[in-house]
C-alpha positions as CSV (number, residue, x, y, z in Angstrom):
1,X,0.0,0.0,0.0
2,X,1.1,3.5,-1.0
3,X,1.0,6.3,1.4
4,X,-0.2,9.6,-0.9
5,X,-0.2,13.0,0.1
6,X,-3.8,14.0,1.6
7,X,-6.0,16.2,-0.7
8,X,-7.8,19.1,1.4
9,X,-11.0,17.0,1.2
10,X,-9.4,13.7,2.4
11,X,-8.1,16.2,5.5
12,X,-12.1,17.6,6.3
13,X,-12.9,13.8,6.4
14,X,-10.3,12.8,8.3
15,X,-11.0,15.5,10.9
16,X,-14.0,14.0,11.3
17,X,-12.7,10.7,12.6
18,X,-11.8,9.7,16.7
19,X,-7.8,9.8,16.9
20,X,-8.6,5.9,18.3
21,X,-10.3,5.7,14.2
22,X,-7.3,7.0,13.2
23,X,-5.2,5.4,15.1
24,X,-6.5,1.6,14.1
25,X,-6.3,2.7,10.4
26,X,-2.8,3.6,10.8
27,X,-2.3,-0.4,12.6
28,X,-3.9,-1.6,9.6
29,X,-1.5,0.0,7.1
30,X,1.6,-0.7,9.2
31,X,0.8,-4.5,9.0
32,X,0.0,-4.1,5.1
33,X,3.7,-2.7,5.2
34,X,5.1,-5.6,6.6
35,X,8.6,-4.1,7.2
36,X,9.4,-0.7,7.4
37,X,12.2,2.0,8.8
38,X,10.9,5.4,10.8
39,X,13.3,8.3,11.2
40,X,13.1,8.9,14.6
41,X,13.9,12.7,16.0
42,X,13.4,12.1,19.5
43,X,10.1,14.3,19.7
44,X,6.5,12.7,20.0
45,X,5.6,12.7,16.6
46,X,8.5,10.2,15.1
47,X,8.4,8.4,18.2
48,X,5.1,7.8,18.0
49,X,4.9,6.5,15.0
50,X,7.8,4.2,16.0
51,X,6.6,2.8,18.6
52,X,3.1,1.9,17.0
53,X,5.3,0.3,14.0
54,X,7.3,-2.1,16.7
55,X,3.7,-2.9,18.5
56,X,2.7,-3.8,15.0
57,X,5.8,-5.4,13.5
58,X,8.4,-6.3,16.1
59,X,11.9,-6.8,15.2
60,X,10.4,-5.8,11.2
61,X,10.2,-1.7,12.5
62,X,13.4,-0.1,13.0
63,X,13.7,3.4,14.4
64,X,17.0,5.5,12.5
65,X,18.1,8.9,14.2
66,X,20.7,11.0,12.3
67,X,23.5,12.3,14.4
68,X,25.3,14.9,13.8
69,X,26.7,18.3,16.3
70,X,23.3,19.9,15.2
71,X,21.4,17.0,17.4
72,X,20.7,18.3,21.0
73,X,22.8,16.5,23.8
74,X,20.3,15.9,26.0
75,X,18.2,14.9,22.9
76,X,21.0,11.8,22.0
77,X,20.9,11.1,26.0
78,X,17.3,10.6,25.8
79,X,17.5,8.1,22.6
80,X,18.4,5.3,24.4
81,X,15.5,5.4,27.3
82,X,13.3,5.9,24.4
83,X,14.6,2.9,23.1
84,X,14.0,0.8,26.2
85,X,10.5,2.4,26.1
86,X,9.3,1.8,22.9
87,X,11.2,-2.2,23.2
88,X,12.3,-1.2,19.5
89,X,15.2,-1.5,17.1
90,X,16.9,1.3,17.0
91,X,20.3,2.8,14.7
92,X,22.3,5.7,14.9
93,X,23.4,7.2,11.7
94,X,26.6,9.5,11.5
95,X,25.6,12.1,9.0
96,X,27.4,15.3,7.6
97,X,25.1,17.5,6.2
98,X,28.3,20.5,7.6
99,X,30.3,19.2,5.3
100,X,27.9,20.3,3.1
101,X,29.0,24.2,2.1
102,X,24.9,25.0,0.9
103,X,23.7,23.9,4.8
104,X,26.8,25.4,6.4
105,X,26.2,28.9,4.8
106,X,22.3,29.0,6.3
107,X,20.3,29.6,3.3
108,X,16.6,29.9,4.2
109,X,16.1,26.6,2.6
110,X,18.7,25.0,5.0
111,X,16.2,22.5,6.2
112,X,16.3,21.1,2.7
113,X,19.8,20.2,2.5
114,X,19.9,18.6,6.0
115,X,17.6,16.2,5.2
116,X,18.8,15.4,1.5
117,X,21.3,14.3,3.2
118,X,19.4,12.3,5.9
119,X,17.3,10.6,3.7
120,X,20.3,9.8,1.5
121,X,21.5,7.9,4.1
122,X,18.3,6.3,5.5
123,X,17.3,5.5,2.0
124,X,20.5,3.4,1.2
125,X,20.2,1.4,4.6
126,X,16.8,0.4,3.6
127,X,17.7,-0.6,0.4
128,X,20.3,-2.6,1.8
129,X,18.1,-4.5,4.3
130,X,15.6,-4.5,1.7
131,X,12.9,-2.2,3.3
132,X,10.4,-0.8,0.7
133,X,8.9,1.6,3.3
134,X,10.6,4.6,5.0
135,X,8.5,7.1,6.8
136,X,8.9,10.7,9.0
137,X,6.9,12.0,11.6
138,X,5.1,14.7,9.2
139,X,1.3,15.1,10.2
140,X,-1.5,17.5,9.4
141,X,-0.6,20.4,11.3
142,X,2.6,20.5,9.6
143,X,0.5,21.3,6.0
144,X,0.8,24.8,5.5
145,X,3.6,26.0,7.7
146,X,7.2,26.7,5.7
147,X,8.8,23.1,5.9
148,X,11.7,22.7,3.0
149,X,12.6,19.4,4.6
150,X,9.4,18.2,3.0
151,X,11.0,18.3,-0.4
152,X,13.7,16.6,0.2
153,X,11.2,14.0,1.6
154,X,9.0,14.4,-1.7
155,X,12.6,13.7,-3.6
156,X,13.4,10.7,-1.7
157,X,9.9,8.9,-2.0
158,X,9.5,9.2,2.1
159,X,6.1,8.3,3.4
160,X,4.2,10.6,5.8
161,X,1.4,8.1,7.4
162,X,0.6,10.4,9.9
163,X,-0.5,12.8,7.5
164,X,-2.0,10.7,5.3
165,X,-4.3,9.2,7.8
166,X,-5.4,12.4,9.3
167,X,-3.8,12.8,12.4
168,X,-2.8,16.3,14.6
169,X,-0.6,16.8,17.1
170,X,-3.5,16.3,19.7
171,X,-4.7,13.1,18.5
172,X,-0.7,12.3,18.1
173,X,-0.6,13.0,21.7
174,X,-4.0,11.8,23.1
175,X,-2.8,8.3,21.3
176,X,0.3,8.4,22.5
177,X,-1.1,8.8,26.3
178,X,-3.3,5.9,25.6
179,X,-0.4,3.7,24.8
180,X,1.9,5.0,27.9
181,X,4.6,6.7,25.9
182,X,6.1,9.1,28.6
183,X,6.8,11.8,26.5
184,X,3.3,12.6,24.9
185,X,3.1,16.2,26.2
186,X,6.6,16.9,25.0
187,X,7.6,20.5,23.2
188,X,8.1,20.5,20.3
189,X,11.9,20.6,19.9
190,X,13.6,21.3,16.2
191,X,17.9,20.6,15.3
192,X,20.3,23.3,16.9
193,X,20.7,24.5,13.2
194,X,17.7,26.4,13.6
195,X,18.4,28.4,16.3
196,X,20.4,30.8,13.6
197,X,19.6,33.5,12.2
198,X,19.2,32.7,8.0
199,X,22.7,33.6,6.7
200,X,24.5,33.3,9.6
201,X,27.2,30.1,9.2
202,X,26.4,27.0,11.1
203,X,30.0,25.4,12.0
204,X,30.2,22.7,15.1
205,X,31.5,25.3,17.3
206,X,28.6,27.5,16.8
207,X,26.0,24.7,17.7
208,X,28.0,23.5,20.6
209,X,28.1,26.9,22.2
210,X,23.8,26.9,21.7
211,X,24.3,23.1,23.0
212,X,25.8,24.5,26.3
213,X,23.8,27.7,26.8
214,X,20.3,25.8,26.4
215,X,21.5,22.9,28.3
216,X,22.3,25.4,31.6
217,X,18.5,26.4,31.2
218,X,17.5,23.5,31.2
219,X,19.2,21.8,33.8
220,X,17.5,24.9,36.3
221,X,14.3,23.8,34.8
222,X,12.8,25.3,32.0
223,X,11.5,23.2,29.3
224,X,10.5,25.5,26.4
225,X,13.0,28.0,25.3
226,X,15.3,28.8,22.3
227,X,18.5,30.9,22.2
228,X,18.8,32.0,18.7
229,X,21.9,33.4,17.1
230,X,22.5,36.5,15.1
231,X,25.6,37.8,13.7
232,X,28.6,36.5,15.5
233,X,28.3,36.2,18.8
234,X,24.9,37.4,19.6
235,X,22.5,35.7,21.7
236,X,18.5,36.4,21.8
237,X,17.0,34.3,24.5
238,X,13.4,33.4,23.9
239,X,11.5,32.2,27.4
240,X,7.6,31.7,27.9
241,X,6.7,35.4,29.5
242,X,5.2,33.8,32.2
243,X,9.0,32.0,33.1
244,X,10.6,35.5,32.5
245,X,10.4,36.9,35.9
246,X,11.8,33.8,37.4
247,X,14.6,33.8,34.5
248,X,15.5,36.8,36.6
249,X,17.0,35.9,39.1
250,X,19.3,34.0,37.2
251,X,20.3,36.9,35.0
252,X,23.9,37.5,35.8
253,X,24.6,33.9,36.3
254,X,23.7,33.4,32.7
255,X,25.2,35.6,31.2
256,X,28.6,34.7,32.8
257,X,28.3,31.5,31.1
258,X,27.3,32.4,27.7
259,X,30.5,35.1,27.9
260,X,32.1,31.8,28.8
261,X,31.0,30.4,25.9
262,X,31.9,33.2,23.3
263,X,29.4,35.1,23.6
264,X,29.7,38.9,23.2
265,X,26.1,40.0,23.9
266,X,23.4,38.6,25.6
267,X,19.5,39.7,25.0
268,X,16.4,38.5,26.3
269,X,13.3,38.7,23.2
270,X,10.4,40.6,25.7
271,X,7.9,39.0,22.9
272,X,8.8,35.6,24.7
273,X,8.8,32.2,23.1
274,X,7.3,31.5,19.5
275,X,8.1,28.2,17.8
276,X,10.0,29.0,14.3
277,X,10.2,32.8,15.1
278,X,13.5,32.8,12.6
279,X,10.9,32.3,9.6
280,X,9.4,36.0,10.5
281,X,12.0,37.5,8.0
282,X,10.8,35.5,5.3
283,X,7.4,37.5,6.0
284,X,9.1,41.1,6.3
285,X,8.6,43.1,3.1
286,X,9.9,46.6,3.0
287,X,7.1,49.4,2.6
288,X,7.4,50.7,-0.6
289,X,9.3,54.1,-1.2
């Protein structure tokens, strides 16, 4: 069975189903698949569909991760428990989308190129162990929203089941509950390549200095934050607003350790968190003269 891109009137339908609907049409098509590899990122959606593909086929679902300096270090920490969780197979793949010069120079398309380069690699392991079906995480609410990645996933034949059967990130993580998968209400959480500005140049120092700064936060407890890059060594720090007043009180400690880092200036963005904030320069249009 062939997993097709939704048309807008298969999506209206699908709306209309229970995520539990959903969810046993999704069971269905996994078996049909009969072997099949997932790219797993380490957030709920990927996962998700990883774990329902080893309920479904065992030791025949494999969970892949590329790894590379933009992955998160508490995200590769957290592989392995996820692993034991889900009971599946699971591979790390070494990928090197910085030693490609079009990702490493930040082009607004940089998403593209990274996973090009992933699915490269994912594609030739399946063809190796003779897999037919590789599939992402993709789902409805990603329609719409400025995703290059999904080209390169349209260019490597990758199949988006989630998507295709309808489902959103609440009935991803209502299901996901229902089976006992730990991290259901998890942020969303993108690569550490995104945390710079377009046209700034991603090199491995650059991400492990982002690595270090949002690991301190988070290791004081906060969940959901981002500090972007812009120009050389500046910092924005985006917080929920309603974490900002504790953030505080931690001020001067954080900024010693970004200086630490290589930092040169340190700023906290008073308009708070927002998911993909880089993208609103792809919106900005000059008034006209």
């Amino acid at each position: 069975m062939t997993v097709t891109s939704p048309t807008h009137t298969q999506l209206i339908a699908s709306d209309a189903q229970s995520w539990p609907e959903k969810l046993n049409a999704l069971r269905a098509h996994l078996r049909d698949c009969q072997r099949v590899i997932v790219a797993v990122s380490g957030g709920i959606d990927s996962t998700f569909l990883w774990a329902i593909a080893t309920q479904e086929l065992g030791h025949h679902a494999l969970g892949v991760t590329g790894v590379s300096p933009s992955l998160a270090s508490w995200e590769r920490e957290a592989l392995a428990g996820l692993a034991d969780e889900v009971n599946g197979r699971h591979e790390l793949l070494d990928t090197h989308e910085l030693d490609n010069p079009n990702y490493a120079a930040n082009p607004s398309n940089r998403c593209f190129y990274c996973k090009d380069t992933l699915w490269s690699a994912v594609t030739a392991l399946a063809a190796a162990e003779g897999v037919v079906h590789v599939m992402d995480g993709y789902n409805v609410d990603d329609v719409g929203d400025y995703r290059p990645g999904q080209d390169a996933g349209r260019k490597h034949a990758i199949a988006s089941p989630l998507k295709a059967f309808g489902f959103r990130k609440v009935d991803i993580r209502a299901a996901a509950e229902s089976i006992g998968l730990s991290i259901w209400a998890k942020p969303a959480m993108a690569c550490l390549s995104s945390r710079f500005a377009y046209g700034v140049p991603v090199d491995a120092d650059g991400l492990t200095r982002v690595d270090g700064a949002e690991r301190w936060l988070r290791e004081r407890g906060f969940a959901q934050l981002r500090v972007r890059v812009h120009g050389d060594r500046l910092a924005r720090l985006e917080l929920p607003t309603a974490e900002i007043d504790r953030f505080l009180a931690l001020r001067e400690a954080f900024v010693a350790h970004m200086k630490a880092l290589g930092f040169l200036y340190v700023s906290l963005d008073l308009e708070g968190f927002r998911s993909g904030s880089m993208n609103a320069v792809l919106e900005f249009e000059p008034a006209a003269q």
